[in-house]
N, C-alpha and C positions, 0 to 999 in steps of 0.2 A: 504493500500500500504506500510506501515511504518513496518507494521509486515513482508509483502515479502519479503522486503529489509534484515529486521534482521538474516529473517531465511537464505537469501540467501548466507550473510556474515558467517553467524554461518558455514556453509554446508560448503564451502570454506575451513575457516579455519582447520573443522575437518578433510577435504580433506591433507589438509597440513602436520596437526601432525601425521599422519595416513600413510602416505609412498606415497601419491598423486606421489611425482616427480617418483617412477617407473612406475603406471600407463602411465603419459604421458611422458616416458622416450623414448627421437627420434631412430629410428633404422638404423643398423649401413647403412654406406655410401654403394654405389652400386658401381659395375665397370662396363667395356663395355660390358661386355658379357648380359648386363639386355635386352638391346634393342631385340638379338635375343630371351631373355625366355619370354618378354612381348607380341612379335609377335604368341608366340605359346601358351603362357595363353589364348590372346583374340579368335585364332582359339581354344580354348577348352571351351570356357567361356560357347556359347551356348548350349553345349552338355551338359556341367556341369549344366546349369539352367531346361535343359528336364528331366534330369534326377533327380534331385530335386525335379520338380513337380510333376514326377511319383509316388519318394518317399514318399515325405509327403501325397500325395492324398492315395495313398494304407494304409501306416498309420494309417492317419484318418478314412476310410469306415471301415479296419478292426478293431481298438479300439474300434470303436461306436458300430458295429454291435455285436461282441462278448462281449463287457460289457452288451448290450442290452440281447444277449442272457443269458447269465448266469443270469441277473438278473430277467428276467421275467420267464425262462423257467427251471431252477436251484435252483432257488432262495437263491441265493450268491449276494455277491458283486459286483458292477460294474466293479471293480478295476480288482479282478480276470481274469474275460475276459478280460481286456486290457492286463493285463502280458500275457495272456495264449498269444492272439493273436502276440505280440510281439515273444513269443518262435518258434511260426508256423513260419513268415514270416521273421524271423532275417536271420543273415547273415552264420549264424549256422546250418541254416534248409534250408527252402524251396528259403530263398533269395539270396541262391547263386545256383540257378539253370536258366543257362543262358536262353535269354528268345529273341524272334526276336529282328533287330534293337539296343537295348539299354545294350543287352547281362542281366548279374545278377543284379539283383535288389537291391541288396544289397553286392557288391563286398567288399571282406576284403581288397583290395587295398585303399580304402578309407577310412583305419582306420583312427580317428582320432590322434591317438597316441599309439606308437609301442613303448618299453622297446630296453635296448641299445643292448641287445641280439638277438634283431627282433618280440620278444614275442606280439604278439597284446594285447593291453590291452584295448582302446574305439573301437572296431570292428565296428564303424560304421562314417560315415563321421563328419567333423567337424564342418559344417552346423546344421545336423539334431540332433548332441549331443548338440549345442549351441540353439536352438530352446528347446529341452526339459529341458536345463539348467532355461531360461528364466521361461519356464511351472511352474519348481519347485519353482523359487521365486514366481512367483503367487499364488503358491498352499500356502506356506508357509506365504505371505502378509497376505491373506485372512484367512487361520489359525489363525493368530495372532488377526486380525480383530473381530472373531467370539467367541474373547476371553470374559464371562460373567463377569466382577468386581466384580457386586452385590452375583453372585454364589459362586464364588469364597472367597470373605471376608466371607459370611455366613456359609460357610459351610466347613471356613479354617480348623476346628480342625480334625475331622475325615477325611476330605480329605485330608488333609496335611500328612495325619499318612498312607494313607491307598497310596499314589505318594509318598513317601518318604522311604517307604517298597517295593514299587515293584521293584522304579529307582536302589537302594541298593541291593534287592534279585535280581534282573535278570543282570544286570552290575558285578557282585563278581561272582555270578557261570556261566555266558557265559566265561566271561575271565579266570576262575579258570577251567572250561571246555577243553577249546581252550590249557592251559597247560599241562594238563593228555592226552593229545591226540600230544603235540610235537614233540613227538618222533618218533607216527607213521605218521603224515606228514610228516618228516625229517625235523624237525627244533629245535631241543634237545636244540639251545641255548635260545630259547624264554625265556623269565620272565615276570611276574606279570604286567611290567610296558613296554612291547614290545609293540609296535604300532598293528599286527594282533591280538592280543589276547584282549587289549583293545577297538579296533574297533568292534571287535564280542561281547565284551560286553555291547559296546553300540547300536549298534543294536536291540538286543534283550531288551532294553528297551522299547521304543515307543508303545503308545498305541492307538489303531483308533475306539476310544469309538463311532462312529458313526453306524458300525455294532453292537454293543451292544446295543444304542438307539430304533432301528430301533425295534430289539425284545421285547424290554423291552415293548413301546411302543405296536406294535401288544397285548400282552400281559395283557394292564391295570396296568403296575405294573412300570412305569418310575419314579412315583412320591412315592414310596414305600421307607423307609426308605435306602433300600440298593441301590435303583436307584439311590437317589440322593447323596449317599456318593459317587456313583462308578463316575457322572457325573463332581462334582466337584473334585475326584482323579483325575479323566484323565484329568482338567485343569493343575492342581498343577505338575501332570507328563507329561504333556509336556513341561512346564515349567523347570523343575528337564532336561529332559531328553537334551532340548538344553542348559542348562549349560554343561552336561556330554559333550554334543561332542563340547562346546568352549576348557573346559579345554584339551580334548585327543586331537583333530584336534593339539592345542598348543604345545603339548609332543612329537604328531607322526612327526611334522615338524623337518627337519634340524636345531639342536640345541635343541633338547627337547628332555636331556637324562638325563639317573635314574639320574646321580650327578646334576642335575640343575633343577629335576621333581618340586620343587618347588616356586621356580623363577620362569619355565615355566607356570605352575598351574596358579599362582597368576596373573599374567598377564594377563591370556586368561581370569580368572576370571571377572581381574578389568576391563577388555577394555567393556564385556559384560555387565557389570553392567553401568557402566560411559556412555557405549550409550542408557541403558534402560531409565535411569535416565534423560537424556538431551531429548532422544525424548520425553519421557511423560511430562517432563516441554514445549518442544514445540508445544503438540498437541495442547492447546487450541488458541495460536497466529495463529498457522497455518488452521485452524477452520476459524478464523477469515478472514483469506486471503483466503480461496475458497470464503469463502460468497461474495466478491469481485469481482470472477470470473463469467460471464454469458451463456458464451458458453458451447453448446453441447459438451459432456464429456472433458472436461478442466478441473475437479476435478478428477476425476478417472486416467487420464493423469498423470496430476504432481504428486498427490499422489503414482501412483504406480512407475512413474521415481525416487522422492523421495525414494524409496523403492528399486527400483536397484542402485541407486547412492550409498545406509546405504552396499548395497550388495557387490560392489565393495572395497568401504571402508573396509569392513570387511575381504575379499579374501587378500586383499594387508598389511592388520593386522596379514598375517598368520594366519586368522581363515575362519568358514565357509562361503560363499554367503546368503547360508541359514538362517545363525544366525541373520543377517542384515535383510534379509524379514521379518522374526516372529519378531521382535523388532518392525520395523514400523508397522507395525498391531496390536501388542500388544499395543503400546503408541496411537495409534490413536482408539483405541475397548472403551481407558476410554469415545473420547466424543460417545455415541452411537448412535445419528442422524445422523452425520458424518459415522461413521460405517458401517448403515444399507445402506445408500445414494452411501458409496463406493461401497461397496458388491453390491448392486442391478446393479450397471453399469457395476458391474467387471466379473460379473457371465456369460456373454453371454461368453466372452473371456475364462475364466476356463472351461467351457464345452468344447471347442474346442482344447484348447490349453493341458491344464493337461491330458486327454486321450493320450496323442503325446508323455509325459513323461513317463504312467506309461507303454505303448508299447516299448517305446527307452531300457527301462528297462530290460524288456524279450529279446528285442533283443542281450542284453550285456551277455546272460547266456550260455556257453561254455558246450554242452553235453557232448564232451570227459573230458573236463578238471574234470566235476562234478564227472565221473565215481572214481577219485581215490577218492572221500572224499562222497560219499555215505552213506558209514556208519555212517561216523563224524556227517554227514546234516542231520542223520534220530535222532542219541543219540541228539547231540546237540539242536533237536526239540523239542524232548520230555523232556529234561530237563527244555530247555528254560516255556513251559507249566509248570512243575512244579515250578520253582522259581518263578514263576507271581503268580501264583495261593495262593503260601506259602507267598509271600513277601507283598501282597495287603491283601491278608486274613488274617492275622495272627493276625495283628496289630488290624484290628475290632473287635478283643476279648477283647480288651482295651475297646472298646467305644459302651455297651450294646448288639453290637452283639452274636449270638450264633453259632453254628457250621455250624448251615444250612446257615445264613447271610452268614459269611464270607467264604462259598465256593460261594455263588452266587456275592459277591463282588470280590473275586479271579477270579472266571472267566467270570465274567464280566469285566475285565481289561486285560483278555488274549489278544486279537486280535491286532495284531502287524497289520499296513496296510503301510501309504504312508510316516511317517516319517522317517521309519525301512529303504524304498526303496531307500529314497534320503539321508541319512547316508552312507548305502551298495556302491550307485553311490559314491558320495565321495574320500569315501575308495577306491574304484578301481581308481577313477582319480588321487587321492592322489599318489597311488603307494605306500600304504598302506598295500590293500588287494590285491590277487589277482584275475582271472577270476574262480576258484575251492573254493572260500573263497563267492566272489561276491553268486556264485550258490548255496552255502549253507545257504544264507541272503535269497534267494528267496524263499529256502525248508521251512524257520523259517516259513515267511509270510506269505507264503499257506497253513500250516500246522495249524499255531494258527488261523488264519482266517477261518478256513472249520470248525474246533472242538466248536468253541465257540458258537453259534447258538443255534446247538441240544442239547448242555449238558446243558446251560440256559433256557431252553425251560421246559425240568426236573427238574430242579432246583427248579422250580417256581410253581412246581405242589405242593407244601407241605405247612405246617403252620406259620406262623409265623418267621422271620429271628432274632428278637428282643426277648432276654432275660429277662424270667419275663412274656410273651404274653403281652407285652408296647404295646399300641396301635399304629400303622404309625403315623409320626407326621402330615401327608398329605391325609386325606380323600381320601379314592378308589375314581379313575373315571370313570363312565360310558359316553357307548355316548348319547349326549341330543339334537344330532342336526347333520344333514348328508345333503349334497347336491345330485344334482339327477346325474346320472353320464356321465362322459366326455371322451371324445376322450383324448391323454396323450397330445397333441398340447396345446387343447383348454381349459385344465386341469389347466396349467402351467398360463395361463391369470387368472384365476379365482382365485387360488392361492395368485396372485401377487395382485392381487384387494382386497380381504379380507385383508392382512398382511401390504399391503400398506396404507387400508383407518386406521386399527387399530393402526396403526404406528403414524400417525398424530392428534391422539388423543392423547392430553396432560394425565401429569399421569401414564401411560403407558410403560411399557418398553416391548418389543416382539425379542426371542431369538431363533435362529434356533440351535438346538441339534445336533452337527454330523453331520450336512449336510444331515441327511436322509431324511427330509422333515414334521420335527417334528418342531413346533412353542409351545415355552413357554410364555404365557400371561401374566404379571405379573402387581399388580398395586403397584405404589409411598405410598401410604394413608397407612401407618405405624398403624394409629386406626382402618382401614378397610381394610387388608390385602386379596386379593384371586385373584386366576390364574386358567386356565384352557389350555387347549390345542389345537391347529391346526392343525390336521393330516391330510397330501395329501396320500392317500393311492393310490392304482393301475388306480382306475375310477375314485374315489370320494373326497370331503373334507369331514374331521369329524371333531366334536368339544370334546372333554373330559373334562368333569369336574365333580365334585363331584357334592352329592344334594345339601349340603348347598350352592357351588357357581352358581348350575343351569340358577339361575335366572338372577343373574347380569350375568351374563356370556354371557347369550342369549338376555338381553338386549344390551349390547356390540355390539354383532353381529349384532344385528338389524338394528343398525347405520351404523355398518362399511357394510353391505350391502346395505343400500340403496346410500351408497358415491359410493361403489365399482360397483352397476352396469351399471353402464356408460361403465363400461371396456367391457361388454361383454351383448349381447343381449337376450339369452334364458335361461338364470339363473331362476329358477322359484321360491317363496318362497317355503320352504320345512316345512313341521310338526315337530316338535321337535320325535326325536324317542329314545326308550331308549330300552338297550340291558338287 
């Protein structure tokens, strides 16, 4: 209780130094004419809640079912189909076609926010933008959450080189981009250090190493010297890449101009560090005070309040919402039982929720608007693909790779997905970017996310990535163990039962890759070092590991299946199989 108390003081205070009293700053006085606007608020209140439910129910059926589609019937990304279906049903396309009763679905009357010349810029209610605001801190908590330490320090050097080369190449030539193109926008006065030109090259940072996973993976090849430089870059770059948008968020605000770009810098700098720094010194008090806690989600609760409270904080700091969610997940990922404990309770909510974001998304994409900058979105794509590919790759010529390596690490770090998305948002709320700028952040997205797959897929057909033929430092994995196969429902229990009973095995540490449904094994015992892998594929679980760890491996299993099935009743033991 002693630690509650601390943290709850700490939180307070940093509320205080932090701009708190404009948060709760009162709004101004009302005259008499409220009486007659409140009469006619509560006659619209109802109409305003039908038509809400419509909204978000249509939404949600359309995210789910087109991420569903694409990803089973495509075989793309979920993500994909959420944007696409947002583009179908926005207020741009099919959502403003009136409809009985409730007329357009999506009426641009209900922008959330219109520029002082009348210009729509959130095209869609204030409700439904604030609902996906929420989605992306979640998405963003949990990112930081799923953040590895142990991956991370081990495998700082090359990853460091290889997120520190992409953050640099694709942040210098988006923004050095966006400048050779000023003039045919009409914006001749742009420079280096202009808020749309910076913004587009943060964007084009972001990496959503989770479709890289997912191949690699299929593959056999996650744990191949280039897998795991490219797994620990995309830690180190996303890390890189939300400093880039503390610092620009700080520059593109009112007062962050060239003559003070470094005051502003420092600032956005120090606030981002000083809160990394505070919450990692309060994860373990705050550890302490869940364990306190007994009710049904009570931890996942304050935790993620905690997590919009750092989020608020941050917004009224002039930086991003978002920067405050990856902070608490990153300071909360060091304890990892906590972690795994959050995530597991937090995941029902992110499936439901983060679908709603990366839809609101698509709906904000202006076809006419995108017609004048076409071209820009098609160059500025394919540029974007090559400064990733050159800025991630180049560097691993440094650190034993050979040419074949670092194109497979280069584009292995292509694929821009969900950080790129909720930057591009930003920027348009910001009044940063605008709706022809927002649509060119969506062309990046979809562009490096479709290409990276197939060219990976070839990449991997050839010899060796390591200079010298060095052997992998990580034994090939075959599979040595396959369950019988599942309906995707009942898939999801057996999943959660395996990863769960292994989880509670001391020693142990277990890490989901990308969110694709990839578990890394790993054990403590520094003399007896081995891991292997948990793959949910489409019907089945698999296990991967090498021959030398076969055996510990599948004793492992053996255990965590007879804990695990309690969880579910026709699980049958399966023969060890190997491919």
């Amino acid at each position: 209780m002693r630690s509650f108390l601390r943290i709850a003081v700490i939180i307070c205070l940093v509320m205080l130094v932090f701009g708190a009293p404009g948060i709760f700053a009162s709004e101004p006085g009302h005259g008499d004419g409220d009486g007659v606007a409140a009469e006619h608020h509560d006659a619209n209140i109802v109409h305003q809640m039908m038509l809400l439910a419509f909204q978000l129910g249509v939404i949600i059926i359309s995210a789910k079912l087109c991420g569903e589609l694409f990803s089973r019937v495509f075989r793309m990304p979920a993500v994909l189909g959420e944007l696409a279906a947002g583009l179908v049903i926005g207020p741009y396309a099919l959502g403003a076609v009136a409809l009985p009763v409730i007329g357009p679905l999506f009426p641009l009357t209900q922008a959330a926010q219109t520029a002082a010349d009348g210009t729509v810029i959130v095209p869609v209610s204030g409700i439904i933008y604030g609902i996906s605001t929420v989605a992306s801190i979640l998405l963003l908590f949990l990112a930081g959450l799923e953040t590895d330490f142990r991956q991370f320090m081990k495998y700082a050097g090359p990853g460091g080189l290889v997120g520190l080369g992409g953050v640099l190449g694709a942040f210098v030539t988006g923004d050095l981009l966006t400048l050779a193109f000023a003039d045919v926008l009409g914006h001749p006065e742009w420079t280096f250090m202009s808020g749309v030109p910076m913004f587009l090259g943060t964007i084009s940072v972001a990496t959503s190493v989770g479709i890289t996973a997912r191949v690699l993976s299929e593959k056999g090849k996650l744990d191949t010297p280039e897998g795991v430089t490219i797994l620990s870059g995309a830690v180190i770059d996303d890390v890189l890449g939300i400093i880039v948008l503390a610092v620009v968020i700080g520059l593109a605000k009112p007062g962050g101009t060239e003559v003070h770009w470094s005051a502003v810098a420092g600032k956005a700098l120090g606030i981002f560090i000083v809160a990394t720094v505070v919450m990692i010194a309060l994860a373990k008090p705050m550890k302490r005070m869940f364990s306190w806690f007994k009710g049904d989600g009570v931890v996942s609760g304050v935790a993620f309040g905690i997590a919009l409270i750092l989020a608020g904080i941050m917004e009224s700091a002039n930086l991003a919402m978002i920067i405050g969610a990856y902070v608490s997940g990153l300071a909360l990922a060091k304890e990892q039982d906590l972690a795994h404990r959050l995530d597991r309770q937090l995941r029902p909510m992110y499936n439901v929720l983060v679908p709603v974001f990366f839809c609101t998304m698509g709906m904000l994409v202006s076809f006419a608007a995108m017609k004048e900058t076409l071209v820009f979105g098609l160059v500025f794509s394919l540029v974007a693909v090559v400064a990733k590919v050159v800025g991630c790759g180049l560097p691993t010529l440094l650190v034993r790779f050979n040419m074949r390596g670092a194109l497979r690490v280069g584009f292995g770090m292509l694929p821009r997905g969900e950080v790129a998305l909720i930057v591009a948002g930003v920027g348009l709320t910001q009044q940063v970017i605008q709706s022809d700028m927002f649509g060119v952040a969506i062309m990046m997205t979809l562009i490096t996310t479709v290409l990276a797959p197939p060219i990976l897929v070839k990449l991997f057909e050839g010899g060796s990535g390591v200079r010298g033929a060095v052997e992998p430092t990580v034994a090939h994995r075959e599979v040595v163990w396959a369950s019988k196969e599942f309906m995707p429902v009942r898939l999801a229990t057996v999943v959660e039962g395996i990863i769960g009973a292994i989880r509670e095995r001391e020693g142990y540490d277990v890490t989901e890759i990308g969110g694709g449904g990839i578990y890394l094994v790993s054990s403590h015992d520094a003399a007896d070092e081995f891991d292997f892998q948990v793959v949910r594929t489409e019907d089945r679980v698999e296990v991967h590991a090498s021959a030398e760890d076969e055996d510990r491996a599948l004793g492992l299993l053996s255990g965590a299946l007879q804990k695990a099935r309690s969880l579910w009743e026709d699980l049958a033991e399966q023969a060890p199989v190997t491919s």
